[in-house]
N, CA, C and O atoms as a Maestro MAE file, in Angstrom:
{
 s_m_m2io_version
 :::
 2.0.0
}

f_m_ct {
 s_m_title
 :::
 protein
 m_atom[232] {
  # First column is atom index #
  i_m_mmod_type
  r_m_x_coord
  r_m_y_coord
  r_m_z_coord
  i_m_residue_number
  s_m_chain_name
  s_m_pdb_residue_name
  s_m_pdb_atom_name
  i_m_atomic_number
  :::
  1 25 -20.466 -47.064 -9.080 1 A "UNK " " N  " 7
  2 3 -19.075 -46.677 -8.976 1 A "UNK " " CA " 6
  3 2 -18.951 -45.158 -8.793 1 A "UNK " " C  " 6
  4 15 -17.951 -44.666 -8.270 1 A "UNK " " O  " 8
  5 25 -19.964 -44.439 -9.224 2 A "UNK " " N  " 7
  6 3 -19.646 -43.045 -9.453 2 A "UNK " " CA " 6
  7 2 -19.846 -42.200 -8.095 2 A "UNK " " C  " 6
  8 15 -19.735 -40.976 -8.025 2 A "UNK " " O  " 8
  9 25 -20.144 -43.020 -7.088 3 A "UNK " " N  " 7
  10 3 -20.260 -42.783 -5.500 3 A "UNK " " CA " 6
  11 2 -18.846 -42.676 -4.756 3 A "UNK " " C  " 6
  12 15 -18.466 -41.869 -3.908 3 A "UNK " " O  " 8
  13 25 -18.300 -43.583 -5.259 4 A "UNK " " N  " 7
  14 3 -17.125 -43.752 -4.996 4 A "UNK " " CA " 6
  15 2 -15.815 -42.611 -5.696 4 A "UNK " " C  " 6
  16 15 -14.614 -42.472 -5.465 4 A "UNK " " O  " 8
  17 25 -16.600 -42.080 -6.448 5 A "UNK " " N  " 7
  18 3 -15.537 -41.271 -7.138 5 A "UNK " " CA " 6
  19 2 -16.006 -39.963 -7.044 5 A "UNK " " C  " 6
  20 15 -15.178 -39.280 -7.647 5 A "UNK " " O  " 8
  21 25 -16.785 -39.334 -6.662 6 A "UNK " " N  " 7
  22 3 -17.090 -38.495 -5.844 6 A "UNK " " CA " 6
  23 2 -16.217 -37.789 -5.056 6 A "UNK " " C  " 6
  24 15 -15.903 -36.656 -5.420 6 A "UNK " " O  " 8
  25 25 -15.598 -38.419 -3.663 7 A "UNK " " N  " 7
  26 3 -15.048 -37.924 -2.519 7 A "UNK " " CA " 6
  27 2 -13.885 -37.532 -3.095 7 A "UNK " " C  " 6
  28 15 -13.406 -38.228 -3.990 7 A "UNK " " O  " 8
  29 25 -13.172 -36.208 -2.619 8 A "UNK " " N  " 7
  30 3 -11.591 -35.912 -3.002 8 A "UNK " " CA " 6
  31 2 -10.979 -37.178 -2.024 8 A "UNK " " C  " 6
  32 15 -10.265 -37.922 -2.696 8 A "UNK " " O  " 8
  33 25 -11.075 -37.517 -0.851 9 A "UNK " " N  " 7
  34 3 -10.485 -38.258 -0.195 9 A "UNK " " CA " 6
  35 2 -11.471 -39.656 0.003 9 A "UNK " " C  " 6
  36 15 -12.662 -39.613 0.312 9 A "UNK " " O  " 8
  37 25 -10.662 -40.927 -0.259 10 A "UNK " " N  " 7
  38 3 -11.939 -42.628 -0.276 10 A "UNK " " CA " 6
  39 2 -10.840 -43.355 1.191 10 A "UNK " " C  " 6
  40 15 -9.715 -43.853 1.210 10 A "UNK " " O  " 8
  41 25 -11.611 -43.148 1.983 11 A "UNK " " N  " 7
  42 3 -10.778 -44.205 2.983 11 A "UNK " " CA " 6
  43 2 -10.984 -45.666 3.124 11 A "UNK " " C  " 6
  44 15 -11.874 -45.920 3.936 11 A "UNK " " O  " 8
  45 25 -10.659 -46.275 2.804 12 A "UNK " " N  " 7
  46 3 -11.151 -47.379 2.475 12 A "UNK " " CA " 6
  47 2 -10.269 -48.324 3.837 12 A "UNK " " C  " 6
  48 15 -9.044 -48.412 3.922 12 A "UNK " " O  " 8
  49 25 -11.278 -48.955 4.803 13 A "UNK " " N  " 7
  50 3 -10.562 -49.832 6.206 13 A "UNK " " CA " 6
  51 2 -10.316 -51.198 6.423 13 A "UNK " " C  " 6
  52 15 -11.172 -52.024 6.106 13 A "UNK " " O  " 8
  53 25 -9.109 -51.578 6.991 14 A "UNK " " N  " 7
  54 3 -9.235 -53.112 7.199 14 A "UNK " " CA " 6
  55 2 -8.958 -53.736 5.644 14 A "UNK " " C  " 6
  56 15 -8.969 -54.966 5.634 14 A "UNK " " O  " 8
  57 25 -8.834 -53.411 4.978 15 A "UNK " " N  " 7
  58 3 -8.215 -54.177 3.622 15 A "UNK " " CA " 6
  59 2 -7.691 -55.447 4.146 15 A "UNK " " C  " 6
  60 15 -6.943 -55.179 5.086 15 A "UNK " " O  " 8
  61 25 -7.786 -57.150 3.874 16 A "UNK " " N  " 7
  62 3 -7.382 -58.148 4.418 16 A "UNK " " CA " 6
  63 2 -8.000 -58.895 5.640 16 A "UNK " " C  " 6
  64 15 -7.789 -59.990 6.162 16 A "UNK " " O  " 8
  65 25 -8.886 -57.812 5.894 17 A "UNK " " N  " 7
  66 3 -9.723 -58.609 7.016 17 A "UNK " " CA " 6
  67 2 -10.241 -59.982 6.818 17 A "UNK " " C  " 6
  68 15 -10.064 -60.975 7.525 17 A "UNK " " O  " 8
  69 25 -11.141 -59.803 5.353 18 A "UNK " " N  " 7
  70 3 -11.087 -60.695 4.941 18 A "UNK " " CA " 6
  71 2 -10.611 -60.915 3.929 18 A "UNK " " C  " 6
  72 15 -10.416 -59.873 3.304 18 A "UNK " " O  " 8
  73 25 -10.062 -62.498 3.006 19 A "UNK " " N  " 7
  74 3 -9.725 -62.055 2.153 19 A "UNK " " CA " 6
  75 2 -10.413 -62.072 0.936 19 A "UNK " " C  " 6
  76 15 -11.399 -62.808 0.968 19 A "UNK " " O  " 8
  77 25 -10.150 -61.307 -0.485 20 A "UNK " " N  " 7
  78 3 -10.950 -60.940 -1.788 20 A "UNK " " CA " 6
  79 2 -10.549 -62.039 -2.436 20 A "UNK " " C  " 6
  80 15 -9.421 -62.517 -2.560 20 A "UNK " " O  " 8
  81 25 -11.725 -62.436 -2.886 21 A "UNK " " N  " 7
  82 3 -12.040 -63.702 -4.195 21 A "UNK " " CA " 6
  83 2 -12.163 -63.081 -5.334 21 A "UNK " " C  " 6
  84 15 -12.776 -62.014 -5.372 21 A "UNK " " O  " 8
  85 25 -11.668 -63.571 -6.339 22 A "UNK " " N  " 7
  86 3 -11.460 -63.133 -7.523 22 A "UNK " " CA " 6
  87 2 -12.354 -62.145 -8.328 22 A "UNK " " C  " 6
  88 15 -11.816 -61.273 -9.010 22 A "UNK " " O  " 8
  89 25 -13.534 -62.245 -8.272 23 A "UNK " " N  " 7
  90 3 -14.251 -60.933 -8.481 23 A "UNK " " CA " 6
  91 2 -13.843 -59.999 -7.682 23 A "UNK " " C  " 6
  92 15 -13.028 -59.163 -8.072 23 A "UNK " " O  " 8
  93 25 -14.283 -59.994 -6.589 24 A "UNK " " N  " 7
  94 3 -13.606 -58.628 -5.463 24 A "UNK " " CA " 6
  95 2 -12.418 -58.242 -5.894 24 A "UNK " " C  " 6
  96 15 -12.375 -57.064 -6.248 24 A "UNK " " O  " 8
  97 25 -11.340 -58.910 -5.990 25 A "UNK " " N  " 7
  98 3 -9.943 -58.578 -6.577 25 A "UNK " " CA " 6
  99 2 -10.246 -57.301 -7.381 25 A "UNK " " C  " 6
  100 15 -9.951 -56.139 -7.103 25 A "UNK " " O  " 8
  101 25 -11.098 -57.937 -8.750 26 A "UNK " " N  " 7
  102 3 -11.077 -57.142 -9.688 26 A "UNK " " CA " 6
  103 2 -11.804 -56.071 -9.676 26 A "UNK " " C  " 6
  104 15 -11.448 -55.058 -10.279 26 A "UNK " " O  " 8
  105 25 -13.104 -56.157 -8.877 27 A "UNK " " N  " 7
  106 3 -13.791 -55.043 -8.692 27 A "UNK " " CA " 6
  107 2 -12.682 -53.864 -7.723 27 A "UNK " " C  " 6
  108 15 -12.703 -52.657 -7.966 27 A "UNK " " O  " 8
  109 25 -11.958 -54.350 -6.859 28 A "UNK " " N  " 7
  110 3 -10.980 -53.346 -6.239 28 A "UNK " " CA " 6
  111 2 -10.072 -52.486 -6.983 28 A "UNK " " C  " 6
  112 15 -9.996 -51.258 -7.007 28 A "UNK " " O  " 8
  113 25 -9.136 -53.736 -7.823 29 A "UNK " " N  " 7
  114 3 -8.543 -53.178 -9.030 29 A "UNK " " CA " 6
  115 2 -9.071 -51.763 -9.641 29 A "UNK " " C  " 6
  116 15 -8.516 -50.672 -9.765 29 A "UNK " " O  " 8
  117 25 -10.318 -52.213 -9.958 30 A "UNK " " N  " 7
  118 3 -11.572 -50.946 -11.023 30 A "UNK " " CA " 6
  119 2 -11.259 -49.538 -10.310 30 A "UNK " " C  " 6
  120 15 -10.847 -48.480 -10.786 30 A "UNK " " O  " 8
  121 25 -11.607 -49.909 -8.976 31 A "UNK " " N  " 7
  122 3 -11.815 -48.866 -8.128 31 A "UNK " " CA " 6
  123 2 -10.591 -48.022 -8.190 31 A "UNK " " C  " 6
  124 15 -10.704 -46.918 -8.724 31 A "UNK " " O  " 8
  125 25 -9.208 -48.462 -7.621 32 A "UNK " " N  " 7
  126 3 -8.116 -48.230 -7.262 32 A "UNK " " CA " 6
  127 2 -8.111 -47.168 -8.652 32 A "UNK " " C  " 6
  128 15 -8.224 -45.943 -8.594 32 A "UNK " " O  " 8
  129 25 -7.922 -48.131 -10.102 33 A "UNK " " N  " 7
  130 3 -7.511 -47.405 -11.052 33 A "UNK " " CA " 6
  131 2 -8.562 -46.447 -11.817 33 A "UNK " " C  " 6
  132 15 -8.463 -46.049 -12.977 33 A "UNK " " O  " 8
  133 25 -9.270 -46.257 -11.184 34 A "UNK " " N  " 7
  134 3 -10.399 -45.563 -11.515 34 A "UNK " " CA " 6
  135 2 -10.161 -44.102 -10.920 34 A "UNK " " C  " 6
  136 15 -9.984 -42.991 -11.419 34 A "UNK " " O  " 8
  137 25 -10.205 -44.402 -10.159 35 A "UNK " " N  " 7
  138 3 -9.946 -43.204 -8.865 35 A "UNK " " CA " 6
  139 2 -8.352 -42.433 -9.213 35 A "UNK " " C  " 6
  140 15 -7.919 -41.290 -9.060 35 A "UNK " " O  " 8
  141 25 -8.009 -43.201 -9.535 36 A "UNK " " N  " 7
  142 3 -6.029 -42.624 -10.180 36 A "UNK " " CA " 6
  143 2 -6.194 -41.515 -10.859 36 A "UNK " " C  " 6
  144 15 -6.604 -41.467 -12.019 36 A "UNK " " O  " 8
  145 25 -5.775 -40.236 -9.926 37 A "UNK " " N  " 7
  146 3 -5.961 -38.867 -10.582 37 A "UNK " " CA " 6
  147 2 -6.548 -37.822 -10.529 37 A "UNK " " C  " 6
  148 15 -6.434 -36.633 -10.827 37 A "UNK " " O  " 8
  149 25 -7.682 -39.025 -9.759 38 A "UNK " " N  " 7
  150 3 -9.094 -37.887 -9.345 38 A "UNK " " CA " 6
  151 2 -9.430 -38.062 -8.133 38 A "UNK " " C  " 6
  152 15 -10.605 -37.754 -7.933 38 A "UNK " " O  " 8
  153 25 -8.794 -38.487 -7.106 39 A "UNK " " N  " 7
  154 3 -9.017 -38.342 -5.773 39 A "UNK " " CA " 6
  155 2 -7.571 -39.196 -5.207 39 A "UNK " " C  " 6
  156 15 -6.807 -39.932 -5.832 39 A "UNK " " O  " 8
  157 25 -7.559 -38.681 -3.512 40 A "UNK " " N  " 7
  158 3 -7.146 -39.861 -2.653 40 A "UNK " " CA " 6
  159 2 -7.623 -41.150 -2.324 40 A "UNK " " C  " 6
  160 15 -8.765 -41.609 -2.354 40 A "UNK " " O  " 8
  161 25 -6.206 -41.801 -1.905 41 A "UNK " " N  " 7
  162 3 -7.003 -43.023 -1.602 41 A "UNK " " CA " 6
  163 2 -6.546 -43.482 0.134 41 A "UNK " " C  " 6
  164 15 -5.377 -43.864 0.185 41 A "UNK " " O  " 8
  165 25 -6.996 -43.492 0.978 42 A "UNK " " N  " 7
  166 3 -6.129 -43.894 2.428 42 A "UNK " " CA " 6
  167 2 -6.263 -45.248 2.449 42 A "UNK " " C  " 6
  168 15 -7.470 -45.269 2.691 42 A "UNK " " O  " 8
  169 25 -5.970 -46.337 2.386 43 A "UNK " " N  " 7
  170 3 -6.129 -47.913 2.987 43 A "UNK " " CA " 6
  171 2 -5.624 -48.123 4.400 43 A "UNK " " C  " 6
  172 15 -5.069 -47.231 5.043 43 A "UNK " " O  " 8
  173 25 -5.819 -49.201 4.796 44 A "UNK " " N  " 7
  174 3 -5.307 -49.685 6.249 44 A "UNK " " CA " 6
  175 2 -5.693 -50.907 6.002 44 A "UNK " " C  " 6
  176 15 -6.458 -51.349 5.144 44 A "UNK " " O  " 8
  177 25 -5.180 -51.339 6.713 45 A "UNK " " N  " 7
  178 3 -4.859 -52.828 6.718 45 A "UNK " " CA " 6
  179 2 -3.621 -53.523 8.127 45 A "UNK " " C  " 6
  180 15 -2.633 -53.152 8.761 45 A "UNK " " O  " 8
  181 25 -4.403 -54.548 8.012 46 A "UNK " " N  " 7
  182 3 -3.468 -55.469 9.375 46 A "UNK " " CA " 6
  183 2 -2.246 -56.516 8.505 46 A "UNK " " C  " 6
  184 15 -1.674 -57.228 9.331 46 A "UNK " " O  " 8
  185 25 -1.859 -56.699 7.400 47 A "UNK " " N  " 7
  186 3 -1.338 -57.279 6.835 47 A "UNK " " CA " 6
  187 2 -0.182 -56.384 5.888 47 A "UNK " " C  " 6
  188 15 -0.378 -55.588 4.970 47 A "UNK " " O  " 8
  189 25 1.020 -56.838 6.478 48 A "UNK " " N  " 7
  190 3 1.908 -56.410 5.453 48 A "UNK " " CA " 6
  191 2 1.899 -56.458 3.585 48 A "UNK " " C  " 6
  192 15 1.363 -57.365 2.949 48 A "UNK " " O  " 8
  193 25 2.699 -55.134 2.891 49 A "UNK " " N  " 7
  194 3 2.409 -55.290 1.963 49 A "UNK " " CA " 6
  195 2 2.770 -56.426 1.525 49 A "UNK " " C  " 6
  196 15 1.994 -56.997 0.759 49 A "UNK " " O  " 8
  197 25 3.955 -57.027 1.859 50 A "UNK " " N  " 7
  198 3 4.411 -58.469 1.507 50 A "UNK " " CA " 6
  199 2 3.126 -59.414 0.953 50 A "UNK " " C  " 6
  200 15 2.891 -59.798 -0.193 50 A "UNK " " O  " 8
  201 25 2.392 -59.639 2.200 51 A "UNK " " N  " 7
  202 3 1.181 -60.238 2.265 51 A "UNK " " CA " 6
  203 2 -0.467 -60.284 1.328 51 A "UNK " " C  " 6
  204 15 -1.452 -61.020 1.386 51 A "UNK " " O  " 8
  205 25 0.040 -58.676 0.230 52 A "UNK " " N  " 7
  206 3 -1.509 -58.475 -0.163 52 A "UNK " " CA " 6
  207 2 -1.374 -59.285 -1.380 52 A "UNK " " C  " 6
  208 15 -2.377 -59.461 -2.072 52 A "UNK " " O  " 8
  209 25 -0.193 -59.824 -1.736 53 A "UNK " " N  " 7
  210 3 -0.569 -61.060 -3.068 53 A "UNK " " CA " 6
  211 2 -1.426 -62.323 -2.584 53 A "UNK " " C  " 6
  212 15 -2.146 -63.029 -3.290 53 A "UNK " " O  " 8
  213 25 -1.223 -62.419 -1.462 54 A "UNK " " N  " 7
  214 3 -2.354 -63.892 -0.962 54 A "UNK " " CA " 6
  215 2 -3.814 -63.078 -0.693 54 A "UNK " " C  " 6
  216 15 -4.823 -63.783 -0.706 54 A "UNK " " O  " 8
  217 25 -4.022 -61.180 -0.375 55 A "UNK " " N  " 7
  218 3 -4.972 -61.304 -0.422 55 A "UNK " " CA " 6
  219 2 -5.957 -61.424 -1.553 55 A "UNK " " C  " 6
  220 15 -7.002 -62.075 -1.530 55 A "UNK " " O  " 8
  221 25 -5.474 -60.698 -2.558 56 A "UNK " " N  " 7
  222 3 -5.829 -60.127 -3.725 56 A "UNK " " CA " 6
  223 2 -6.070 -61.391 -5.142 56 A "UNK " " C  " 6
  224 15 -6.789 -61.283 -6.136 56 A "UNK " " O  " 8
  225 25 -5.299 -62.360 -4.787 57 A "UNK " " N  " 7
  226 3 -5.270 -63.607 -5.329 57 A "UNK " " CA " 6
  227 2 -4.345 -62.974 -6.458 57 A "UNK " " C  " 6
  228 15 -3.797 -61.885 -6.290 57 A "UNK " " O  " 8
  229 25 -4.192 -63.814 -7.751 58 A "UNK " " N  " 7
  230 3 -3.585 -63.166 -8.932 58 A "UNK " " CA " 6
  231 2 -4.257 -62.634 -9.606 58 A "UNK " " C  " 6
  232 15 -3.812 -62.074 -10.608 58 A "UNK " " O  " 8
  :::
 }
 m_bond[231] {
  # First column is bond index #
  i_m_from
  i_m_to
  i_m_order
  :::
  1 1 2 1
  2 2 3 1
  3 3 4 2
  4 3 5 1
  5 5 6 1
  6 6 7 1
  7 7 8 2
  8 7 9 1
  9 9 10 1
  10 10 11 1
  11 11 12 2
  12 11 13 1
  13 13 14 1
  14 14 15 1
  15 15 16 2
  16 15 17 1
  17 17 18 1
  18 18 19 1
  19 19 20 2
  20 19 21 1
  21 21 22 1
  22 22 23 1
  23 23 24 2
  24 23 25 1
  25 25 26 1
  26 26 27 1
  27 27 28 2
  28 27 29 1
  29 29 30 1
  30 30 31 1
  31 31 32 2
  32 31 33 1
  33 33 34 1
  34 34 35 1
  35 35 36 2
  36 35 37 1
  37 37 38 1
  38 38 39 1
  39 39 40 2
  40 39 41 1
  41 41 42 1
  42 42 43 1
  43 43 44 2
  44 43 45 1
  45 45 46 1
  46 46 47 1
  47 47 48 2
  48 47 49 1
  49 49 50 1
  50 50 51 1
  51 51 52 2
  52 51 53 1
  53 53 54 1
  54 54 55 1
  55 55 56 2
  56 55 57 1
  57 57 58 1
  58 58 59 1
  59 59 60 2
  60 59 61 1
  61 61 62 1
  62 62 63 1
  63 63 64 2
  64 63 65 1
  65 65 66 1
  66 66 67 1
  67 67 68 2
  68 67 69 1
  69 69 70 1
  70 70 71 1
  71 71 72 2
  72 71 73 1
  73 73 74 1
  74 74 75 1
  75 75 76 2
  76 75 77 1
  77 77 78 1
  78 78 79 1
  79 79 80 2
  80 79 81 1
  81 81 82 1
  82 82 83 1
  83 83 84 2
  84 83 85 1
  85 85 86 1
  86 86 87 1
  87 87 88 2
  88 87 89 1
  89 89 90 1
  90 90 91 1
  91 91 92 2
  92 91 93 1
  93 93 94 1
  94 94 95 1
  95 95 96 2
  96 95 97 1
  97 97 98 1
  98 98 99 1
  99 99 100 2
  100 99 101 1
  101 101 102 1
  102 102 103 1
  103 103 104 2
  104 103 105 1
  105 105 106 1
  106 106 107 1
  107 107 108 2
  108 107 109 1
  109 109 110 1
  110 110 111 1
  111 111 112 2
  112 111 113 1
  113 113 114 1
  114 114 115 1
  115 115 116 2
  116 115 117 1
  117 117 118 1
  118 118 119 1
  119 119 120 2
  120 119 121 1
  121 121 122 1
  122 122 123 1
  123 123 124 2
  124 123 125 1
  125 125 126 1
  126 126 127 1
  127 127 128 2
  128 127 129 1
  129 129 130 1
  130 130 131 1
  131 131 132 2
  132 131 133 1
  133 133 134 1
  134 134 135 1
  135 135 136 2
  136 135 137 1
  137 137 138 1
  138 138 139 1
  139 139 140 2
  140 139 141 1
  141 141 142 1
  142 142 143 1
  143 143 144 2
  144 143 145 1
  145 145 146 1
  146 146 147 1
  147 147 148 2
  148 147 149 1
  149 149 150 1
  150 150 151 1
  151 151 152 2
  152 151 153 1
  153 153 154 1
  154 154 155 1
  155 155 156 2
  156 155 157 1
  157 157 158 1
  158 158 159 1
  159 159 160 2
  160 159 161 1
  161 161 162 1
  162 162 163 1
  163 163 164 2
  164 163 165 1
  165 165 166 1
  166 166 167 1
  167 167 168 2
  168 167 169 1
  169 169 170 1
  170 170 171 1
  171 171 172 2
  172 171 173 1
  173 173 174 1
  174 174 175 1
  175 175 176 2
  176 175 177 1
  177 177 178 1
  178 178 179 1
  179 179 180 2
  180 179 181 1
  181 181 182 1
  182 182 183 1
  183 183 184 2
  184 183 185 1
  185 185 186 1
  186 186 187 1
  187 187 188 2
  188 187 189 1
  189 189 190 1
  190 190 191 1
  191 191 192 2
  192 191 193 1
  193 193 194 1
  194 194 195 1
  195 195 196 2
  196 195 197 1
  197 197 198 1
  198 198 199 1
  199 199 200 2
  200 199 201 1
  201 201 202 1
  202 202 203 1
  203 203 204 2
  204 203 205 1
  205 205 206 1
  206 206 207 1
  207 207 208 2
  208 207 209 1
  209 209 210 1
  210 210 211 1
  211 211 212 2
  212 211 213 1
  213 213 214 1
  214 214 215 1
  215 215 216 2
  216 215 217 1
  217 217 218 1
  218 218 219 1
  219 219 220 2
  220 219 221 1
  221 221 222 1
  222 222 223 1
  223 223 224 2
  224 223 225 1
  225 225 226 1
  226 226 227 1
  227 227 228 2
  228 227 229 1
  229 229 230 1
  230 230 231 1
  231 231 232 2
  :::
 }
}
């Protein structure tokens, strides 16, 4: 993880390409709130935000 938290800026691409199964979910989660404070974050994605509850699962 500590690779990831490194960069002032994490671009992270295609979010939804495919979609995250419940580990992934949570490992993203980690990341996201991990990173809160101590860097940027850029995403992209082909899917409206509407849409990232079907990716992300609950």
């Amino acid at each position: 993880m500590r690779k990831y938290l490194r960069p002032k800026l994490l671009v992270i691409d295609e979010v939804g390409y495919c979609p995250f199964g419940r580990e992934e979910a949570n490992l993203f989660f980690q990341l996201v709130s991990t990173r809160y404070e101590h860097g940027s974050i850029i995403l992209t994605s082909n899917k409206s935000f509407a849409e990232w509850g079907e990716l992300l699962t609950n």
